[in-house]
C-alpha positions as protocol buffer text, in pm:
chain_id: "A"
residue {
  index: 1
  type: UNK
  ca { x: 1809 y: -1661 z: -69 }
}
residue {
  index: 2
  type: UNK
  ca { x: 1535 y: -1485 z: -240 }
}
residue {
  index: 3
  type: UNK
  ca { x: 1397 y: -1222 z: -35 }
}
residue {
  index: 4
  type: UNK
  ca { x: 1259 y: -1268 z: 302 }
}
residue {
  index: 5
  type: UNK
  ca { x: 1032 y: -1521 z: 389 }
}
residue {
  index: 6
  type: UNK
  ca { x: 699 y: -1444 z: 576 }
}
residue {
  index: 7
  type: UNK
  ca { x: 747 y: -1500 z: 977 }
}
residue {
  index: 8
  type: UNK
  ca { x: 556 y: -1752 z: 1150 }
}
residue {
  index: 9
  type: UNK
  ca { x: 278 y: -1558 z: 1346 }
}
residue {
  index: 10
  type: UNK
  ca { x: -59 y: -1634 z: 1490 }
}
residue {
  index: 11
  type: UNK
  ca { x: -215 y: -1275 z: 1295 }
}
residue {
  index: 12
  type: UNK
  ca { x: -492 y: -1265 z: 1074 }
}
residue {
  index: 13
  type: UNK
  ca { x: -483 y: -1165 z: 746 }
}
residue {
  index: 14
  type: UNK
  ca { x: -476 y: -788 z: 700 }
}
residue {
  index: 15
  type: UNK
  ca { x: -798 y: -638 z: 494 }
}
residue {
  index: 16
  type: UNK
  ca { x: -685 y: -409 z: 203 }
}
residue {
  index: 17
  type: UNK
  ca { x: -953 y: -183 z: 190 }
}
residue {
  index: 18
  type: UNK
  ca { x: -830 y: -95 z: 604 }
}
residue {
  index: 19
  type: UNK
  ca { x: -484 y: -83 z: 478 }
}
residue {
  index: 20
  type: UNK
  ca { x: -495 y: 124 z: 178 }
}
residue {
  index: 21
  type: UNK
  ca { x: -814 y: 374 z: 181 }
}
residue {
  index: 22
  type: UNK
  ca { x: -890 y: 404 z: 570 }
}
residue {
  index: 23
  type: UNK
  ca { x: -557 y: 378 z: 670 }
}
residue {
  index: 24
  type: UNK
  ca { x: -417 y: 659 z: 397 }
}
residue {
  index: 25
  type: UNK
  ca { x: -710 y: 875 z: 499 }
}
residue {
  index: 26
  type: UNK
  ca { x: -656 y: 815 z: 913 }
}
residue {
  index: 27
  type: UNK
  ca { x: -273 y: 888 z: 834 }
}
residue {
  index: 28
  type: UNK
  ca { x: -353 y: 1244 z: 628 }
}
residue {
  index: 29
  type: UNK
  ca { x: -611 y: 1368 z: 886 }
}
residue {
  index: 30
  type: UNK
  ca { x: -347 y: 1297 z: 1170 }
}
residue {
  index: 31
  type: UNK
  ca { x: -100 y: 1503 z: 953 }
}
residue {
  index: 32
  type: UNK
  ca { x: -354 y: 1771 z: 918 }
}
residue {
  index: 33
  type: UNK
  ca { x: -406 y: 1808 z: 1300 }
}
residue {
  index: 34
  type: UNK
  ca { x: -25 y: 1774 z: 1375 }
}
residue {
  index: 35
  type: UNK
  ca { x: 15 y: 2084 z: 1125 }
}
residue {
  index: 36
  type: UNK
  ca { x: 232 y: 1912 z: 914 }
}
residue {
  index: 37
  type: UNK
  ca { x: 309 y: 2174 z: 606 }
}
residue {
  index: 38
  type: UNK
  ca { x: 186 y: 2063 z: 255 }
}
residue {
  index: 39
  type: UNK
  ca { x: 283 y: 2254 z: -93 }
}
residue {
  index: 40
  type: UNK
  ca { x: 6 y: 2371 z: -296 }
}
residue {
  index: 41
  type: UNK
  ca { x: -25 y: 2049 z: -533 }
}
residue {
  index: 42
  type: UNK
  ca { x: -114 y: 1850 z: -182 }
}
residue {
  index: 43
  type: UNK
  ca { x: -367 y: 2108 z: -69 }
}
residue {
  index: 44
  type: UNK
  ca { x: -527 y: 2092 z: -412 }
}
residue {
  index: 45
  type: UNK
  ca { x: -562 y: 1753 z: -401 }
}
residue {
  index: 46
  type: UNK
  ca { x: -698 y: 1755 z: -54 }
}
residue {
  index: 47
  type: UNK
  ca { x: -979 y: 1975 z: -177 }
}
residue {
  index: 48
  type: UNK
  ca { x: -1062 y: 1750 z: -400 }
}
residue {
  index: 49
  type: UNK
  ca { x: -1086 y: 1439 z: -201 }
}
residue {
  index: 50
  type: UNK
  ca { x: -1268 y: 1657 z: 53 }
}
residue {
  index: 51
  type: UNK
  ca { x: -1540 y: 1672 z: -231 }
}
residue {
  index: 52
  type: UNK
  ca { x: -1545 y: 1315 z: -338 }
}
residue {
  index: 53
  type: UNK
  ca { x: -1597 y: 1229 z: -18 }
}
residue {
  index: 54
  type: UNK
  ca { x: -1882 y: 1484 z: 17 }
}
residue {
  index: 55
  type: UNK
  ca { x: -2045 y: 1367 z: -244 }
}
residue {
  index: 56
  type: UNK
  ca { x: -2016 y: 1005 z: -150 }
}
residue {
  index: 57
  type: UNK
  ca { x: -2168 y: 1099 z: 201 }
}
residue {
  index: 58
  type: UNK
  ca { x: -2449 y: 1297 z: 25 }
}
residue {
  index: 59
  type: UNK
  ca { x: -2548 y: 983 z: -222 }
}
residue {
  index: 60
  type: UNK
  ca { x: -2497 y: 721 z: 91 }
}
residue {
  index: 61
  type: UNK
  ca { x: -2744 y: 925 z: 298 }
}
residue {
  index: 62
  type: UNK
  ca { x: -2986 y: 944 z: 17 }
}
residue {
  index: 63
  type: UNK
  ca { x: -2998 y: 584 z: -12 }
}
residue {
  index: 64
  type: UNK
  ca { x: -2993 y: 498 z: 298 }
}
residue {
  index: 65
  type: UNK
  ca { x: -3310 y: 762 z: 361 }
}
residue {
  index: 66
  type: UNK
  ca { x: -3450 y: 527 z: 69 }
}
residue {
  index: 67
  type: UNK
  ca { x: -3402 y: 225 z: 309 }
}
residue {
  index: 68
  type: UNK
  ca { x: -3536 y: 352 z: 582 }
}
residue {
  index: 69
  type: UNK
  ca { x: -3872 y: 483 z: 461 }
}
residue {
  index: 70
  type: UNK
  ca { x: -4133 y: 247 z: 506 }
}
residue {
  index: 71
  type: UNK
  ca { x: -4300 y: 111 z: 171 }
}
């Protein structure tokens, strides 16, 4: 046998971008309000994707604000 072959199952395909970027983020703020300890490399990092996302939020606003303005 080579490996395991998939189940038969009635689900629907699973989207990636739920899987990998919501889903890592969901799982890391649950951490965060379970208190789960993280070294100083992980809060660093944190930080950083703290202002990523800022950013992102300020540059989606801004276009949306374009959007919504009548022409």
């Amino acid at each position: 046998m080579k490996g395991l072959p998939r189940v038969q199952d009635a689900s629907r395909p699973r989207d990636v971008f739920a899987v990998m970027v919501l889903g890592g983020v969901e799982r890391l703020t649950e951490a965060l309000r379970r208190g789960d300890a993280f070294d100083e490399q992980s809060l660093s990092e944190m930080r950083l994707l703290r202002q990523r996302l800022s950013a992102f939020d300020a540059a989606l606003a801004a276009r949306e604000t374009l959007i919504e303005q009548p022409t």
